[in-house]
C-alpha positions in Angstrom: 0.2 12.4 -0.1 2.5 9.7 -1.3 2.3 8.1 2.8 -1.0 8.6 3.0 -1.4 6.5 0.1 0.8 3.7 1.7 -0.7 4.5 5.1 -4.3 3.6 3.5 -2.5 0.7 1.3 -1.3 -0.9 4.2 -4.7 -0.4 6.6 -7.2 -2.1 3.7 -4.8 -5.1 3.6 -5.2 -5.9 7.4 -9.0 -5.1 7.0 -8.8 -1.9 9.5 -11.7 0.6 9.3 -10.4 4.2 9.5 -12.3 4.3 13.1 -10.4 0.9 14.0 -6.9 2.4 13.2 -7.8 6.1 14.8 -8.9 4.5 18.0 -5.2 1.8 18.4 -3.7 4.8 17.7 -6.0 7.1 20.1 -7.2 10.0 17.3 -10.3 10.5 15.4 -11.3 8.6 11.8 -11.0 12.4 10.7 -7.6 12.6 11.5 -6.9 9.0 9.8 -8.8 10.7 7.2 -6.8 13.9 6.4 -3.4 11.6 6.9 -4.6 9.6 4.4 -5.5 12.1 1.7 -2.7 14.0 2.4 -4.2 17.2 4.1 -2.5 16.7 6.9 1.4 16.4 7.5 2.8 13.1 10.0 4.9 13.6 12.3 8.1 11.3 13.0 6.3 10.0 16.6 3.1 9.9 14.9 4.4 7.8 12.0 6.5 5.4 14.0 3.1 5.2 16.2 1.2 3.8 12.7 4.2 1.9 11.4 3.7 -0.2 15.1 0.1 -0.5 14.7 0.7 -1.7 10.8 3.0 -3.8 11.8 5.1 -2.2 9.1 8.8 -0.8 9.3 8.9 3.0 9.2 10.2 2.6 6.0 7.4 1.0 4.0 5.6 4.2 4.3 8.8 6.1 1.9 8.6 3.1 -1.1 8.3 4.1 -4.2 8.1 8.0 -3.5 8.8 10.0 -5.7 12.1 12.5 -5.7 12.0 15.6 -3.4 11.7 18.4 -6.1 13.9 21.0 -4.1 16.2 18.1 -3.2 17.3 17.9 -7.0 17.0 21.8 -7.7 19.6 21.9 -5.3 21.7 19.6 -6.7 21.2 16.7 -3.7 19.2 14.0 -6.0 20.8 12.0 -8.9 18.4 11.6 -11.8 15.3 9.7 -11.3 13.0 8.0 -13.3 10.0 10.2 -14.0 7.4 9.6 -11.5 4.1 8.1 -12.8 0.8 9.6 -10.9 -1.0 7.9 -13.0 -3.9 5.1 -11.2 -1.9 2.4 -9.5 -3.9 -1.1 -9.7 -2.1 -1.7 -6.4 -3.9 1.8 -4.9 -7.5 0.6 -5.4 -9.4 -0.9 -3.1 -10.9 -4.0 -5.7 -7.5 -4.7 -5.5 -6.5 -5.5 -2.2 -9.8 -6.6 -1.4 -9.0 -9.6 -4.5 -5.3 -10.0 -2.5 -7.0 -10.4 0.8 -9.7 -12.8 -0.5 -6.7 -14.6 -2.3 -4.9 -15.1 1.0 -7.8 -15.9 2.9 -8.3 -19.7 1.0 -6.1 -21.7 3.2 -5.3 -24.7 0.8 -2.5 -23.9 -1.0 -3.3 -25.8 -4.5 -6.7 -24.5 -4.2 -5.2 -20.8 -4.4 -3.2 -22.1 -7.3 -5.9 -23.0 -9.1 -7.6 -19.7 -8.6 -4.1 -17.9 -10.0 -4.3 -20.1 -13.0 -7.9 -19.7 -13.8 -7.0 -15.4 -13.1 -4.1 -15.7 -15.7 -6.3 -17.7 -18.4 -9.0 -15.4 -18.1 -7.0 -12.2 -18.6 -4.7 -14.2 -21.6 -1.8 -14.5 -19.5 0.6 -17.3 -19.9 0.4 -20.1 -17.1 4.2 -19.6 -16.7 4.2 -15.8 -16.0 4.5 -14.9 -13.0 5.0 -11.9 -11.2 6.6 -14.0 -8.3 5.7 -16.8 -6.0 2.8 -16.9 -3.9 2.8 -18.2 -0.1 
């Protein structure tokens, strides 16, 4: 489920339809579909296949999973953080569709304003960040 997620992350950002990606990587949308929520497992060809059409390293697809559960009943995992399932604001589509918006406004101080008139509208301080923007 957890690259399914990433696999639909990473699609939405570059604006792909599930038809778009299915047909670059010659399946069905259905397919794309069940990858996506998970009903479906990926195999290593298959994923390397996605992370080339993504333009993504194989890895991107592993981020942030959470810990195997047999992997630490075995005694193979060191302690991890409890994995949150709760919504990620980073899953949802309003989301990326704000980030690809964002991106899409060429002139740079332009996109800065936008960030600053975001951060005084939801209280933040003009000097938090999160990181720099490019």
């Amino acid at each position: 489920m957890h690259i399914g997620s990433r696999i639909r992350l990473r699609r939405t950002l570059l604006g792909y339809s599930q038809a778009k990606l299915a047909t670059a990587i010659g399946l069905t949308f259905q397919q794309i579909q069940k990858y996506e929520h998970g009903s479906n497992r990926i195999g290593a060809s298959r994923l390397h296949q996605l992370s080339r059409v993504l333009e993504v390293p194989v890895d991107f697809f592993f981020e942030n999973a959470p810990p195997l559960a047999d992997a630490s009943a075995q005694g193979l995992a060191e302690e991890a953080e409890p994995y949150d399932a709760g919504p990620d604001p980073m899953q949802r589509r309003e989301t990326l569709e704000l980030i690809r918006a964002y991106y899409r406004v060429e002139d740079h101080a332009t996109r800065r304003r936008v960030l600053d008139l975001l951060k005084a509208m939801s209280g933040a301080r003009a000097d938090e960040a999160g990181g720099e923007e490019g």
